[in-house]
N, C-alpha and C positions, 0 to 999 in steps of 0.2 A: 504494500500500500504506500501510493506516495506521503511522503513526510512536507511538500511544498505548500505553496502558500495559495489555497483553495479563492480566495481572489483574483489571482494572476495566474493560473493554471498553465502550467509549461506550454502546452503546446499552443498556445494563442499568440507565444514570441513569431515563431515560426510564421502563422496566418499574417500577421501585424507587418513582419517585413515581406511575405510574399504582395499583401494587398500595396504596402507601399508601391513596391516596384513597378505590379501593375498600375498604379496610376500615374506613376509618371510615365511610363510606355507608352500608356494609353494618349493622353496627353500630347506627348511626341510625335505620335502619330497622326495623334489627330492637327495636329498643327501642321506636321509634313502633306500633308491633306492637302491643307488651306495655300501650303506653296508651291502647289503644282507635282507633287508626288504620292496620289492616290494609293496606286497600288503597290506600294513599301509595307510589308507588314513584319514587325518583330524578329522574327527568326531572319527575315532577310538584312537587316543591320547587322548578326553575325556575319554570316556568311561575307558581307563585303569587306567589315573588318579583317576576315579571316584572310581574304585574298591578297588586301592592302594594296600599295601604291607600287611596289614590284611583280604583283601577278604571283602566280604559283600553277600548281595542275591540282586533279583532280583527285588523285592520289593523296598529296600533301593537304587538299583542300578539307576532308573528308576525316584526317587524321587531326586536322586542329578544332575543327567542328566535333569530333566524335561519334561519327557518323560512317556508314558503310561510301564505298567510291562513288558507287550507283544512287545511295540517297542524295550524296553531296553534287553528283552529276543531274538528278532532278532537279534540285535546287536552280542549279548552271541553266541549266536549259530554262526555267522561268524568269530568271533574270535576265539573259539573253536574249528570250523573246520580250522584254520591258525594256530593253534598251538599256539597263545598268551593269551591263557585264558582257564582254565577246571573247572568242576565244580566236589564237592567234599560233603562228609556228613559234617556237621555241628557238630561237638563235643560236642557245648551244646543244640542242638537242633537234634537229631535223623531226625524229622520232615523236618527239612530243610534241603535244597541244600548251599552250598557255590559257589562265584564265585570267581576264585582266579586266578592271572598271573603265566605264567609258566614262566621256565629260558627265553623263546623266548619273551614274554610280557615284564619281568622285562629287558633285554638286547636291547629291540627298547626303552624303558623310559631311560635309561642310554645312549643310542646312543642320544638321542633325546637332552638331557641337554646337550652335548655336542658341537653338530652342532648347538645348540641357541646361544652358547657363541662364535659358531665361526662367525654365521652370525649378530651377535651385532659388533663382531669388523670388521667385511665388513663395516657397518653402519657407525661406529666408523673411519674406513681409508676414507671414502667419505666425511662425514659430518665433523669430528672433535673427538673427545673427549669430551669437553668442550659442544657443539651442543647436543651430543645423552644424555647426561647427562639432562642438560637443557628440552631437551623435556622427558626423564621420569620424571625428576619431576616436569613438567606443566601439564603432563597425569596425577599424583597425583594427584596434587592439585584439579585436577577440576573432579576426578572421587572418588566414595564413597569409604571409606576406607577396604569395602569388595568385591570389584569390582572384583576380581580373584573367578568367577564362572564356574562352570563349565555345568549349563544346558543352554548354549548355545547353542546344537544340539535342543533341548526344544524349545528354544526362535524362533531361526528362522524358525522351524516348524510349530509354531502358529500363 
């Protein structure tokens, strides 16, 4: 029998920062929306981080996502037909494909830091300054120092 504190019941941490996240996601989106990037939804902001501004393949794609080649190759392919992503020959490999973001890819990652920093200071006029500060760095403290992964779409798939 838990011995915790029947007010604050453990697992409601958990709920408290999963809802967080989703609203700012939500939010994000919904605002990438409004700047002319409809159809961006969540798991595809991994995925272009995953690619980054050097490109990668599919293989590599798949393994930072945490994802099988062929999921991360679905992904590729709706991206590709949205215009955020094309796939190119490889320079030092003939063999390979590259996967790379187009201007439309690299301009939803640039819109996207944007509206983060706007909806931190939404956070920021509700909470305080002093408060949102405070909880990123108790989220520090208590999360591994490489905690910024990105096979997330991975993890909750499994």
């Amino acid at each position: 029998m838990s011995t915790g504190n029947p007010e604050r019941p453990g697992f409601v941490l958990p709920l408290l920062l999963l809802a967080g996240f989703r609203s700012v996601v939500d939010d994000l989106h919904a605002e990438l929306a409004r700047q002319g990037h409809p159809e961006l939804r969540p798991a595809h902001g991994f995925v272009l981080q995953a690619v980054g501004v050097a490109g990668t393949t599919a293989s590599d794609l798949g393994q930072r996502l945490g994802v099988s080649k062929q999921a991360a190759g679905k992904t590729v392919d709706r991206l590709v037909a949205l215009g955020y992503l094309e796939r190119a020959d490889d320079p030092a490999d003939a063999r390979r494909k590259l996967i790379r973001m187009t201007e439309k890819g690299v301009d939803g990652l640039r819109r996207s830091v944007t509206i983060f920093d706007a909806l931190r200071e939404r956070w920021v006029a509700r909470l305080g300054a002093d408060r949102v500060a405070a909880l990123e760095d108790d989220l520090r403290a208590v999360t591994p120092p490489d905690s910024f992964r990105l096979d997330v779409p991975g993890w909750f798939g499994n």
